[in-house]
PDB file of N, CA, C and O in Angstrom:
ATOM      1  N   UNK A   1       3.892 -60.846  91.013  1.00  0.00           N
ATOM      2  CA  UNK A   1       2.557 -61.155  91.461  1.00  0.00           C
ATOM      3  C   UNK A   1       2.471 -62.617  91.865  1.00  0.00           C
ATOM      4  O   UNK A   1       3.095 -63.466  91.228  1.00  0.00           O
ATOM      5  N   UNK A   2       1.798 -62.896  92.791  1.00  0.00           N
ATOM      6  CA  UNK A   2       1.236 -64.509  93.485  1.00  0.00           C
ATOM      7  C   UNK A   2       0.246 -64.379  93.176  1.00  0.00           C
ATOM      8  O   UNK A   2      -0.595 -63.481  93.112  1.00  0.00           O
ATOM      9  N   UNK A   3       0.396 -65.823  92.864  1.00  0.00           N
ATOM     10  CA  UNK A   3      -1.209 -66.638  93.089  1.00  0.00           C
ATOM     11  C   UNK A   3      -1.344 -67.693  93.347  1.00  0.00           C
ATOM     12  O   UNK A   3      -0.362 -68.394  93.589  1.00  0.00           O
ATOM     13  N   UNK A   4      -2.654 -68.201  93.388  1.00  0.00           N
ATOM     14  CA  UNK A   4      -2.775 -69.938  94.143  1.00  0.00           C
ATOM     15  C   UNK A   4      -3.052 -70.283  92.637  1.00  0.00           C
ATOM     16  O   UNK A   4      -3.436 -69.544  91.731  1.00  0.00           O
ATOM     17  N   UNK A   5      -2.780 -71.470  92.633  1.00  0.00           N
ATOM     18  CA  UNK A   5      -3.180 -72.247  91.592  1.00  0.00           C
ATOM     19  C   UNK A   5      -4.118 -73.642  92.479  1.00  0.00           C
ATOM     20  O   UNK A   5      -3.944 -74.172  93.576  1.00  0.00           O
ATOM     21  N   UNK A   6      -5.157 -73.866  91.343  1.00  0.00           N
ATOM     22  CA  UNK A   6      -6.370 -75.127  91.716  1.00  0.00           C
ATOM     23  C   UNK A   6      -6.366 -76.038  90.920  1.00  0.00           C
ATOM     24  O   UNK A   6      -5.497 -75.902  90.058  1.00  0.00           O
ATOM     25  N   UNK A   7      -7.080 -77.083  90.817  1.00  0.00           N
ATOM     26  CA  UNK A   7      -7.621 -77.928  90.149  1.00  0.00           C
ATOM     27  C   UNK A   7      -9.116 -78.531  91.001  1.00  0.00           C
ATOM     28  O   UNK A   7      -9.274 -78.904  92.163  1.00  0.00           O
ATOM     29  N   UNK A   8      -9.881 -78.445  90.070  1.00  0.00           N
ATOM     30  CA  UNK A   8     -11.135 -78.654  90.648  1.00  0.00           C
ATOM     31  C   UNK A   8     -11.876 -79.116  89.538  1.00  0.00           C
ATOM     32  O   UNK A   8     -11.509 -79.038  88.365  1.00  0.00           O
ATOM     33  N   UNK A   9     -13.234 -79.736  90.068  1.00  0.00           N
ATOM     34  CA  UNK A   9     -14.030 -80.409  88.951  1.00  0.00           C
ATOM     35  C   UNK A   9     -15.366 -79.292  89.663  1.00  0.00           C
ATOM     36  O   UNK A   9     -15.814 -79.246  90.809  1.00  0.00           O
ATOM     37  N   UNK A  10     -15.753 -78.393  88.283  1.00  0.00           N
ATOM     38  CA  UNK A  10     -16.565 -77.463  88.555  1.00  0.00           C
ATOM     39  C   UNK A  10     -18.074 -78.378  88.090  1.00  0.00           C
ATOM     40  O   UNK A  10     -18.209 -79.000  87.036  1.00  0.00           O
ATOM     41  N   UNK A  11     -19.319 -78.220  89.419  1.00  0.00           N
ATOM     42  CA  UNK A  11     -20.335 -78.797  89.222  1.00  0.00           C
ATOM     43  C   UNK A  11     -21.311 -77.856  88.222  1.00  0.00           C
ATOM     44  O   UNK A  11     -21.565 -76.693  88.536  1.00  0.00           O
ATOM     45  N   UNK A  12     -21.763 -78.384  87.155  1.00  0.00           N
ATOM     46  CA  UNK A  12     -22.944 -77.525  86.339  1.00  0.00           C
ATOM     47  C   UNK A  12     -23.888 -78.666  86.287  1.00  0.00           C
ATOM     48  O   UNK A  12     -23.723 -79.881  86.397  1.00  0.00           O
ATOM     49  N   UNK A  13     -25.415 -77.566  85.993  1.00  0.00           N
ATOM     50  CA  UNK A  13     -26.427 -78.464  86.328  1.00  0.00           C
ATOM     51  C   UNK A  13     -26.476 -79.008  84.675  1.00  0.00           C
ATOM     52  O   UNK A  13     -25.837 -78.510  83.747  1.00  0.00           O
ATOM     53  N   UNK A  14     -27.385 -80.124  84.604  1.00  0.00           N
ATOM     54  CA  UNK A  14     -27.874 -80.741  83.129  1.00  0.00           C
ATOM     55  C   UNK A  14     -26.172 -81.643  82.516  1.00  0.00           C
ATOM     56  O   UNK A  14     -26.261 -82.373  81.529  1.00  0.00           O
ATOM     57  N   UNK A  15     -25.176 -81.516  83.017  1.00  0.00           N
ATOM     58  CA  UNK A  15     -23.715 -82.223  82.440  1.00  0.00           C
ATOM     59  C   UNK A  15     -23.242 -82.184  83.805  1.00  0.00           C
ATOM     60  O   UNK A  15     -23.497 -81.657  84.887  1.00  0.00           O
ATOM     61  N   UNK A  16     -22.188 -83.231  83.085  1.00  0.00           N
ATOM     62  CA  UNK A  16     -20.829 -83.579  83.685  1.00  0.00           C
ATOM     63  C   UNK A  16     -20.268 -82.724  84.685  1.00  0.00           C
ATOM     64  O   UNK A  16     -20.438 -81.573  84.283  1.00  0.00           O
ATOM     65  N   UNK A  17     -19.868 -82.721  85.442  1.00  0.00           N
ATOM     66  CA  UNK A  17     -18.849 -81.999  86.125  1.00  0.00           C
ATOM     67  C   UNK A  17     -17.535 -81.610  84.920  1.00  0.00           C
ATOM     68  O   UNK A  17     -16.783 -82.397  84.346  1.00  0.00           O
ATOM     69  N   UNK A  18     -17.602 -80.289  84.830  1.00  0.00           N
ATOM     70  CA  UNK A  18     -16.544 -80.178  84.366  1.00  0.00           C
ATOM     71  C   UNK A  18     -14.794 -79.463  84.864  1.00  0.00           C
ATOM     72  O   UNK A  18     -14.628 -78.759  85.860  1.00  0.00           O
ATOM     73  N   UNK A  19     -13.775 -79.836  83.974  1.00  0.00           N
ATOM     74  CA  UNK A  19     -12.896 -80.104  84.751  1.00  0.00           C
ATOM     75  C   UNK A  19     -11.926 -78.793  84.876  1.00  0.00           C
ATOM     76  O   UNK A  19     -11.134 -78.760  83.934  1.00  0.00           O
ATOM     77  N   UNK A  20     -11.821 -78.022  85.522  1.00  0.00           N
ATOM     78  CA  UNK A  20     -11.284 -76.491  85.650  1.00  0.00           C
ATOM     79  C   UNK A  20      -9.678 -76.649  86.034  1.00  0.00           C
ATOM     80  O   UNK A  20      -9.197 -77.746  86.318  1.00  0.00           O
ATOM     81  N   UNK A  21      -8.879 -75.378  86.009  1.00  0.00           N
ATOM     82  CA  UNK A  21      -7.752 -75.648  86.494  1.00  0.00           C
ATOM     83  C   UNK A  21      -8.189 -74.117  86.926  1.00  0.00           C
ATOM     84  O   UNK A  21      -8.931 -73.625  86.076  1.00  0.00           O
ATOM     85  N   UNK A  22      -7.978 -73.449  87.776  1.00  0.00           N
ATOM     86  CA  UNK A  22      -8.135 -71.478  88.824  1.00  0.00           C
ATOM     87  C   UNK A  22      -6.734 -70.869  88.995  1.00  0.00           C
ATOM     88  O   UNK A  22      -5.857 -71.420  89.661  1.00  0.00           O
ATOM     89  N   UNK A  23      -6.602 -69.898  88.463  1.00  0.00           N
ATOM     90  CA  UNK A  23      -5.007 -69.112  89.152  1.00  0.00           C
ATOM     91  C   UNK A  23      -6.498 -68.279  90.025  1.00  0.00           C
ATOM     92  O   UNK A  23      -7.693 -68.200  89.743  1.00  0.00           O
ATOM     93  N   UNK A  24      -5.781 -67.853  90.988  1.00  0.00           N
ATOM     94  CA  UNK A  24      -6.289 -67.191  91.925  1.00  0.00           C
ATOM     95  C   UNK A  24      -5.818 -65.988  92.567  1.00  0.00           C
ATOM     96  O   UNK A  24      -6.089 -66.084  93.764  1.00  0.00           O
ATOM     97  N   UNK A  25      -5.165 -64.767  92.284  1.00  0.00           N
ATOM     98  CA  UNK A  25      -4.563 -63.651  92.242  1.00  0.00           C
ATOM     99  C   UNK A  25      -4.988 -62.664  93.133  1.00  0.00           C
ATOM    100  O   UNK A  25      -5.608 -61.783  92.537  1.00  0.00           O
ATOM    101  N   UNK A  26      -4.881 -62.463  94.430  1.00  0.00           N
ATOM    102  CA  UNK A  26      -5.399 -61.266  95.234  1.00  0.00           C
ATOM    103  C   UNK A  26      -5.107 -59.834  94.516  1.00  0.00           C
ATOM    104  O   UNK A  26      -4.075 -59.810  93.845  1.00  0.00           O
ATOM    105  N   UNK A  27      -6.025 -58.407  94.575  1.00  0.00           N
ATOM    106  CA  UNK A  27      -5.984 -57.642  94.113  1.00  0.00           C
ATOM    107  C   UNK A  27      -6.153 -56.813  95.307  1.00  0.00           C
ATOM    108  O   UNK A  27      -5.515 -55.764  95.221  1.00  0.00           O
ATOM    109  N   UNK A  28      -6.652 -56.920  96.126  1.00  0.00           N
ATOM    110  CA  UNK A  28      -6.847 -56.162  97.176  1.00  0.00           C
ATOM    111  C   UNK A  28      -7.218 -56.834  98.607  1.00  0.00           C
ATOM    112  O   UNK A  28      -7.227 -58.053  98.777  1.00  0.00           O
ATOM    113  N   UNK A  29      -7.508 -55.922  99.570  1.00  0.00           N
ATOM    114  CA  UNK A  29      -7.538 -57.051 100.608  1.00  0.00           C
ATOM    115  C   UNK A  29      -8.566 -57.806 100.888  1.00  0.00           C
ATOM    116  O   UNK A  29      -8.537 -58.779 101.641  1.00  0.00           O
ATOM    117  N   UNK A  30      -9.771 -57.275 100.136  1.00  0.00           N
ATOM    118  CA  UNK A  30     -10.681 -58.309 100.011  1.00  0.00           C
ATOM    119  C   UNK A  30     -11.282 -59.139  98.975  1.00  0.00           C
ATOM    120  O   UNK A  30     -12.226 -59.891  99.217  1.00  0.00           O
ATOM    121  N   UNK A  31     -10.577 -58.974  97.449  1.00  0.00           N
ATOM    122  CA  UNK A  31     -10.980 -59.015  96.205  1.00  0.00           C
ATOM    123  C   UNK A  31      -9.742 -59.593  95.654  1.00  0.00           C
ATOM    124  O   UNK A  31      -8.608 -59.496  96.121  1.00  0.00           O
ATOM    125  N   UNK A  32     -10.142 -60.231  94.553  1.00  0.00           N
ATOM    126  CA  UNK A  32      -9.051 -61.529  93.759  1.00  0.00           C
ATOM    127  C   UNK A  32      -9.582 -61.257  92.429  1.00  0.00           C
ATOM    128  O   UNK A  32     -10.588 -60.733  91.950  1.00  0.00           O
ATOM    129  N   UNK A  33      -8.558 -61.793  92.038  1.00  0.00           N
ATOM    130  CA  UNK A  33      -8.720 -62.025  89.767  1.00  0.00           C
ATOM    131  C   UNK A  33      -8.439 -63.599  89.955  1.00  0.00           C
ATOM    132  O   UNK A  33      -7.522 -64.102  90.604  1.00  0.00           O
ATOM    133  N   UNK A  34      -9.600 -64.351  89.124  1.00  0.00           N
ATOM    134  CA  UNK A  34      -9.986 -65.519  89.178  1.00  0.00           C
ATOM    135  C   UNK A  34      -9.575 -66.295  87.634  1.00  0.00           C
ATOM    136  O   UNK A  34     -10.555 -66.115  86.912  1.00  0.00           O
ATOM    137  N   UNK A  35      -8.814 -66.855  87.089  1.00  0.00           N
ATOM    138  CA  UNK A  35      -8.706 -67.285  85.605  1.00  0.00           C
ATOM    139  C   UNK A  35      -9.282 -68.373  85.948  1.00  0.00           C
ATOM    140  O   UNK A  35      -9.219 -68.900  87.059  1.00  0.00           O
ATOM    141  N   UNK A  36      -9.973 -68.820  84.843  1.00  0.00           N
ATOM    142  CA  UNK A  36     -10.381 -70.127  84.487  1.00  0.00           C
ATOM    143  C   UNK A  36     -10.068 -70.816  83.533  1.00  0.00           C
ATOM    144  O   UNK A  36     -10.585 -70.613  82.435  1.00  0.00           O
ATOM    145  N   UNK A  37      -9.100 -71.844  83.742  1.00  0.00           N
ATOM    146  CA  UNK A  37      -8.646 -72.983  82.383  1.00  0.00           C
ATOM    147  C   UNK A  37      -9.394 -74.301  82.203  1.00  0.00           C
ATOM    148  O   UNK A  37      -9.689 -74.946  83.209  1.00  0.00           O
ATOM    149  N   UNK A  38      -9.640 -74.635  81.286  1.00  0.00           N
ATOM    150  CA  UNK A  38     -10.275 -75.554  81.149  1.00  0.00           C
ATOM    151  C   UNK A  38      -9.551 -76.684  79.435  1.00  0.00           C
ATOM    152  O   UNK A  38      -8.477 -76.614  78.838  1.00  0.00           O
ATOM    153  N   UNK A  39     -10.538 -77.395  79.262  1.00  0.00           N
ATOM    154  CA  UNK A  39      -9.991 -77.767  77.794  1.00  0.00           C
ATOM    155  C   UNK A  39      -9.603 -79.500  78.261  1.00  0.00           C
ATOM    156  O   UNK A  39      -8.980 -80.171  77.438  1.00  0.00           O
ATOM    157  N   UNK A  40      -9.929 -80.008  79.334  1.00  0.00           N
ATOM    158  CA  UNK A  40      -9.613 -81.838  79.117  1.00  0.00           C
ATOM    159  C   UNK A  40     -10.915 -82.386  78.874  1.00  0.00           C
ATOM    160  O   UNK A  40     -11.830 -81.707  79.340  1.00  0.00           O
ATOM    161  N   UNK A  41     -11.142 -83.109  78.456  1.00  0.00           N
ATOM    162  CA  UNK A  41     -12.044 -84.022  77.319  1.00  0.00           C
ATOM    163  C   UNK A  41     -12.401 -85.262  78.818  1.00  0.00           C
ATOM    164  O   UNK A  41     -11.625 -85.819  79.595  1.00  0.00           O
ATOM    165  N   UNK A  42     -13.970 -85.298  78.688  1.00  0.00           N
ATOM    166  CA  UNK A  42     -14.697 -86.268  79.868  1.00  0.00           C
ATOM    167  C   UNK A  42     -14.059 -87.678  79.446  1.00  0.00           C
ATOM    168  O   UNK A  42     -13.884 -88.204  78.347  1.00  0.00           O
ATOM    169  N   UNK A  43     -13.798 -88.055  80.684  1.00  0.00           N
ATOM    170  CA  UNK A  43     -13.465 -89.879  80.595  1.00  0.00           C
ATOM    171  C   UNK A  43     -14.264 -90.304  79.227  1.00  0.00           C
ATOM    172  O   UNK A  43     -15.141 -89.539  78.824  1.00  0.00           O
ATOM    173  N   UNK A  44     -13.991 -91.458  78.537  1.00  0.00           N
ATOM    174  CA  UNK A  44     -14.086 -92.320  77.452  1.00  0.00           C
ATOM    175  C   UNK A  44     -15.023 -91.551  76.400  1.00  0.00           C
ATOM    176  O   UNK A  44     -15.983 -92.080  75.839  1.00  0.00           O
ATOM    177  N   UNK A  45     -14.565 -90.097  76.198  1.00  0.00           N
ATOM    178  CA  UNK A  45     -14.789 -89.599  74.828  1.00  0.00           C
ATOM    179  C   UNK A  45     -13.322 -89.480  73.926  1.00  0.00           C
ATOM    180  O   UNK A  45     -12.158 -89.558  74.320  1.00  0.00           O
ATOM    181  N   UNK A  46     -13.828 -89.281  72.682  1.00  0.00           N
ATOM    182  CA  UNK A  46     -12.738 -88.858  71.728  1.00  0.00           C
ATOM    183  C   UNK A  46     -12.820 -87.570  71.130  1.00  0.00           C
ATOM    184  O   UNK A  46     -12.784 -87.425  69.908  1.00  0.00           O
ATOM    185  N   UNK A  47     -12.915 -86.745  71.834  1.00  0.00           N
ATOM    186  CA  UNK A  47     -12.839 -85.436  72.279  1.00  0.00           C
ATOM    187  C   UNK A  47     -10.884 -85.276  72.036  1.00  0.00           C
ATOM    188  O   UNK A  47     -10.019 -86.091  72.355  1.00  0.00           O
ATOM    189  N   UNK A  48     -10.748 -84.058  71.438  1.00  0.00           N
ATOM    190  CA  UNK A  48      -9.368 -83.900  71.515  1.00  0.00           C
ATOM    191  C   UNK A  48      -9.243 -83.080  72.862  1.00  0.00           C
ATOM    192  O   UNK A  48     -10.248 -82.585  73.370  1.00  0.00           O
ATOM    193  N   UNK A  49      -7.849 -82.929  73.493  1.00  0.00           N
ATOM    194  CA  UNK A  49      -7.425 -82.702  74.873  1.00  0.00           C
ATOM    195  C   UNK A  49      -6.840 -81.268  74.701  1.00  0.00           C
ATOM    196  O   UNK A  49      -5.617 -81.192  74.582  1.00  0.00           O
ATOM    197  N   UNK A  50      -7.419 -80.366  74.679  1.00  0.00           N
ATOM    198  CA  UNK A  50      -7.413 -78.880  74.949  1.00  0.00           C
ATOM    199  C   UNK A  50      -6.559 -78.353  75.869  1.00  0.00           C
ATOM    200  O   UNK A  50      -5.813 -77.409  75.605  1.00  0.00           O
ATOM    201  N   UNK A  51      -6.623 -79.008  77.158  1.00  0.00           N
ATOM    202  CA  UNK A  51      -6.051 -78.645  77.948  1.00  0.00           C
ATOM    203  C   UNK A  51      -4.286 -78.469  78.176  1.00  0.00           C
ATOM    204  O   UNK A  51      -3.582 -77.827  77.397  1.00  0.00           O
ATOM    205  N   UNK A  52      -3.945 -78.942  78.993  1.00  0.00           N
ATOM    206  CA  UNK A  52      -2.452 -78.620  80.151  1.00  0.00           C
ATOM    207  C   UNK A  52      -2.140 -79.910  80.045  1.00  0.00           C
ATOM    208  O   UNK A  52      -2.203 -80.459  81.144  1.00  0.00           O
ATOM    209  N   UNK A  53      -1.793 -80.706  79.073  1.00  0.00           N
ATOM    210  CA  UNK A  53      -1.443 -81.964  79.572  1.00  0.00           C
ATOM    211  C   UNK A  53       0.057 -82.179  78.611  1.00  0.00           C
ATOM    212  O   UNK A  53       0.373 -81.667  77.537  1.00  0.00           O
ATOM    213  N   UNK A  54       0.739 -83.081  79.428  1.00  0.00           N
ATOM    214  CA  UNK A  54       2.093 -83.489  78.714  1.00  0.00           C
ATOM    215  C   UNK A  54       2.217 -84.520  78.556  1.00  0.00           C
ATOM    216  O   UNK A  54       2.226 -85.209  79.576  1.00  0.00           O
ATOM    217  N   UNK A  55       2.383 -85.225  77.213  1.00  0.00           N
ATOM    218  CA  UNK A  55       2.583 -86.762  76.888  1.00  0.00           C
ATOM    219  C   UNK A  55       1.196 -87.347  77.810  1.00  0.00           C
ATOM    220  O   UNK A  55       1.337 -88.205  78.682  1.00  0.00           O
ATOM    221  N   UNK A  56      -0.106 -86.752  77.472  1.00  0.00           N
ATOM    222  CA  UNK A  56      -1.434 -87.248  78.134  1.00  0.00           C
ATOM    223  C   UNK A  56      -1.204 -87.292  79.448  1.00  0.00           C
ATOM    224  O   UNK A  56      -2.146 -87.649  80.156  1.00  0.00           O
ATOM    225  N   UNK A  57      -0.330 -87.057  79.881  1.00  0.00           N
ATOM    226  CA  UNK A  57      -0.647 -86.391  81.836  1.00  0.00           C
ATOM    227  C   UNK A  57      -1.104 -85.467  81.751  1.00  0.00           C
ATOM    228  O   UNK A  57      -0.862 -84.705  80.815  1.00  0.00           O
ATOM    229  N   UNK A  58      -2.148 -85.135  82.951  1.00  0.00           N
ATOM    230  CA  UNK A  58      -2.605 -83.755  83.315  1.00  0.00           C
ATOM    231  C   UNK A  58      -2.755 -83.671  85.022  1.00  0.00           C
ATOM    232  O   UNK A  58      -2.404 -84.676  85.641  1.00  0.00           O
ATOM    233  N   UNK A  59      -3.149 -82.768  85.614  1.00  0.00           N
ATOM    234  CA  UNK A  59      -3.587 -82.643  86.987  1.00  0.00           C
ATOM    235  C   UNK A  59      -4.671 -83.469  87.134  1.00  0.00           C
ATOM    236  O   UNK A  59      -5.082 -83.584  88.289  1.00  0.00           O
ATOM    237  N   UNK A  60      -5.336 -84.170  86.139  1.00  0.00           N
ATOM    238  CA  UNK A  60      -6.555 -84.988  86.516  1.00  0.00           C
ATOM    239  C   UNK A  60      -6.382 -86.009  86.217  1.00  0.00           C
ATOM    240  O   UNK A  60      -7.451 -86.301  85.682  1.00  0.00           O
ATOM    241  N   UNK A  61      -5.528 -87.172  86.141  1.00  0.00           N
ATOM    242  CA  UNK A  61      -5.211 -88.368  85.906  1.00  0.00           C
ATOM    243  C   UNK A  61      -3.425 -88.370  86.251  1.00  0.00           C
ATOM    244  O   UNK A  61      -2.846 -89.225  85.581  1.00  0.00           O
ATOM    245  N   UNK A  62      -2.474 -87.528  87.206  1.00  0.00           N
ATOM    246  CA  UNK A  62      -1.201 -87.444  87.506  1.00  0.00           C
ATOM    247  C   UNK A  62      -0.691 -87.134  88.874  1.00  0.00           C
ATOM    248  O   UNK A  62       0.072 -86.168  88.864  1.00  0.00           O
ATOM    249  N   UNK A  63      -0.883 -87.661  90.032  1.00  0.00           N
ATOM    250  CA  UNK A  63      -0.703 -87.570  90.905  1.00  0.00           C
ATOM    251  C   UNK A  63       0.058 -86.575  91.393  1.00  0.00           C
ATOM    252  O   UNK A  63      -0.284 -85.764  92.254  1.00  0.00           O
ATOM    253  N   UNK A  64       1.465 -86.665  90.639  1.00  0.00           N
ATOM    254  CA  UNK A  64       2.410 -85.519  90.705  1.00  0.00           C
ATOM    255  C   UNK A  64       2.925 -84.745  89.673  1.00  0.00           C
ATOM    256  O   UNK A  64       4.121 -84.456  89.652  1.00  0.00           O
ATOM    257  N   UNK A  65       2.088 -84.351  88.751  1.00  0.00           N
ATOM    258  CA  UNK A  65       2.104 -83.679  87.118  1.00  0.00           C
ATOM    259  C   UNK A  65       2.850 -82.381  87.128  1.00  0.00           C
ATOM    260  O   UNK A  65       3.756 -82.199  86.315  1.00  0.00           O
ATOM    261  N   UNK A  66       2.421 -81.209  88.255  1.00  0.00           N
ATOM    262  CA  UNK A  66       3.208 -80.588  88.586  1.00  0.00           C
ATOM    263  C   UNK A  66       4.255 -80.310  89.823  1.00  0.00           C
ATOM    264  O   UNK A  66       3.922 -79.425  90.611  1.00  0.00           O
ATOM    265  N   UNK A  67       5.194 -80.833  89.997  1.00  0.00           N
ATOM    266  CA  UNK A  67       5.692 -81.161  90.904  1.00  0.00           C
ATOM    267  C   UNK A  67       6.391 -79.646  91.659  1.00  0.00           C
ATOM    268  O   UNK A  67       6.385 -79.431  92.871  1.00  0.00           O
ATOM    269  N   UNK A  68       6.957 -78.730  90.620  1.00  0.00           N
ATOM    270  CA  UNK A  68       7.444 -77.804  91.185  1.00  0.00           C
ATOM    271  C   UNK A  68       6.709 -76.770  91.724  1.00  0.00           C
ATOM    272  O   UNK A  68       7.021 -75.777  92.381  1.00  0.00           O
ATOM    273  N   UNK A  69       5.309 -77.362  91.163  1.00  0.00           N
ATOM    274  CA  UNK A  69       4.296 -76.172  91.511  1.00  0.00           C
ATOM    275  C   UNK A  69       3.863 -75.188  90.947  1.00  0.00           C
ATOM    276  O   UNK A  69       2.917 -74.589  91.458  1.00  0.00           O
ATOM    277  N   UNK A  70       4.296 -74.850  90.024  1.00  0.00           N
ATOM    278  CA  UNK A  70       4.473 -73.735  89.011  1.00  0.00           C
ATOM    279  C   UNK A  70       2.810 -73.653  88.810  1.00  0.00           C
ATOM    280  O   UNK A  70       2.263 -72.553  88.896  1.00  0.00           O
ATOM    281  N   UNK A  71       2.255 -74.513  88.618  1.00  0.00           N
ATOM    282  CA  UNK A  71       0.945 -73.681  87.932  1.00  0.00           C
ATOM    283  C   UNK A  71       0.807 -73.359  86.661  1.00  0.00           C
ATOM    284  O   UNK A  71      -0.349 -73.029  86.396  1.00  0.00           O
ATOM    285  N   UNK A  72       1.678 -73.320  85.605  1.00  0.00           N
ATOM    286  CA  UNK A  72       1.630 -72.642  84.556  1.00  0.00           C
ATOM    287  C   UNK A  72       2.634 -74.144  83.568  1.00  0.00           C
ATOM    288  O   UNK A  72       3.341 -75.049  84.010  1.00  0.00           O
ATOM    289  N   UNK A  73       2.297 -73.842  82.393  1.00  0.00           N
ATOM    290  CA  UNK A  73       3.538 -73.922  81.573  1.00  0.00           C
ATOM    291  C   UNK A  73       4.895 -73.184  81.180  1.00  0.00           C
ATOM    292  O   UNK A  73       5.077 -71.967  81.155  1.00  0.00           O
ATOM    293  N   UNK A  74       5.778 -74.160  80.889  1.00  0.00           N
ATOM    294  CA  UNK A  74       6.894 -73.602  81.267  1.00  0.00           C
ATOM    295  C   UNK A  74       7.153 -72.560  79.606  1.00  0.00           C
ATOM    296  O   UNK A  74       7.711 -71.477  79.432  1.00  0.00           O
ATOM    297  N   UNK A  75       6.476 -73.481  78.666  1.00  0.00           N
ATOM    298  CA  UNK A  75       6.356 -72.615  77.610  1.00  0.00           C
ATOM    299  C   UNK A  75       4.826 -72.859  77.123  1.00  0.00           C
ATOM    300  O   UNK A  75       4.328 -73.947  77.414  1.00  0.00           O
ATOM    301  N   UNK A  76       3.928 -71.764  76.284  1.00  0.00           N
ATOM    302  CA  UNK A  76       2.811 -71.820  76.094  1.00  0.00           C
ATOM    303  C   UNK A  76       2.243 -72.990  75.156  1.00  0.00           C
ATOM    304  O   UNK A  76       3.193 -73.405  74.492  1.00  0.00           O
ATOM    305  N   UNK A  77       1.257 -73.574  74.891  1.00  0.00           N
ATOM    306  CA  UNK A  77       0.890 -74.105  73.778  1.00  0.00           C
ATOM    307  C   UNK A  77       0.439 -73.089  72.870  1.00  0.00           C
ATOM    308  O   UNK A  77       0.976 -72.967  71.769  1.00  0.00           O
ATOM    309  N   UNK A  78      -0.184 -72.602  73.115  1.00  0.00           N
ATOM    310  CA  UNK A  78      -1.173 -71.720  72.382  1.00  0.00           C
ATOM    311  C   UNK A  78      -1.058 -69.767  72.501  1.00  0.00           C
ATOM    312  O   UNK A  78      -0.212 -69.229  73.215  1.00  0.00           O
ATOM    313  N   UNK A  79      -1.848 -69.151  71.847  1.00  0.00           N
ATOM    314  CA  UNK A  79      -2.140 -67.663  72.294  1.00  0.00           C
ATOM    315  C   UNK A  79      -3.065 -67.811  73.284  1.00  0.00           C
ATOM    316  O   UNK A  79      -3.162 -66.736  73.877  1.00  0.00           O
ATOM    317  N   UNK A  80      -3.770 -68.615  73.728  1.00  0.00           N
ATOM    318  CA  UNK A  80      -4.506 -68.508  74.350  1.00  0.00           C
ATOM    319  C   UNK A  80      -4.427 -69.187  75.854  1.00  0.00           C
ATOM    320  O   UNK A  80      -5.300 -68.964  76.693  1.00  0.00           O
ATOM    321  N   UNK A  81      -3.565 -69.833  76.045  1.00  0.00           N
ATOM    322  CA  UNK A  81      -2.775 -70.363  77.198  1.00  0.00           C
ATOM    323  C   UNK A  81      -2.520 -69.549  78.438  1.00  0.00           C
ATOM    324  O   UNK A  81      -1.631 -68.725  78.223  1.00  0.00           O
ATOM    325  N   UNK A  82      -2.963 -69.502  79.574  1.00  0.00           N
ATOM    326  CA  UNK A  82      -2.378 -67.840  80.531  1.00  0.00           C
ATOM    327  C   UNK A  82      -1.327 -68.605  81.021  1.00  0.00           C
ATOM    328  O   UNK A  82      -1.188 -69.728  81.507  1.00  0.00           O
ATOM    329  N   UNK A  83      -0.318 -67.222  80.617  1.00  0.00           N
ATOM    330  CA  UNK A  83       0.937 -67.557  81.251  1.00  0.00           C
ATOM    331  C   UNK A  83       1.492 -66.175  82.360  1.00  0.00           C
ATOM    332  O   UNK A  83       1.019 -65.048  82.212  1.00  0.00           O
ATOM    333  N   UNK A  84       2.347 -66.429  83.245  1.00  0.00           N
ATOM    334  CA  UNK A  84       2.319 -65.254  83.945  1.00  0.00           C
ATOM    335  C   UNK A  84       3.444 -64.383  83.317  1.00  0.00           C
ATOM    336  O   UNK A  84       3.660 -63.251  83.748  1.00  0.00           O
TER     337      UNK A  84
END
């Protein structure tokens, strides 16, 4: 299976923009399966870092974090981590 992988800062009203990562999975020819990751902590809180990050890189402060493209981790953190 393919998919696109994103990074985006999803707008909600009343907060922050918050900070998403999308696999994006076509299912048919007009319809997709959408994941939503989330879990990095807003600039200058002390919030622990939930997210996808390695040695505090992530897609939102790493220019080239994933370089091969993968989209995923190469191994999970968590059960709750989507991996393909």
């Amino acid at each position: 299976m393919a998919f696109t992988t994103l990074r985006a800062d999803w707008r909600v009203p009343f907060f922050e923009d918050i900070k998403v990562h999308l696999h994006v999975m076509p299912t048919g020819t007009n319809t997709a399966q959408v994941s939503i990751m989330g879990g990095w902590p807003f600039a200058g809180t002390s919030a622990p870092d939930l997210g996808w990050s390695v040695n505090n890189s992530n897609y939102f402060n790493e220019a080239v974090f994933d370089p091969t493209s993968d989209g995923f981790r190469l191994r999970p953190a968590s059960a709750t981590t989507r991996i393909r």
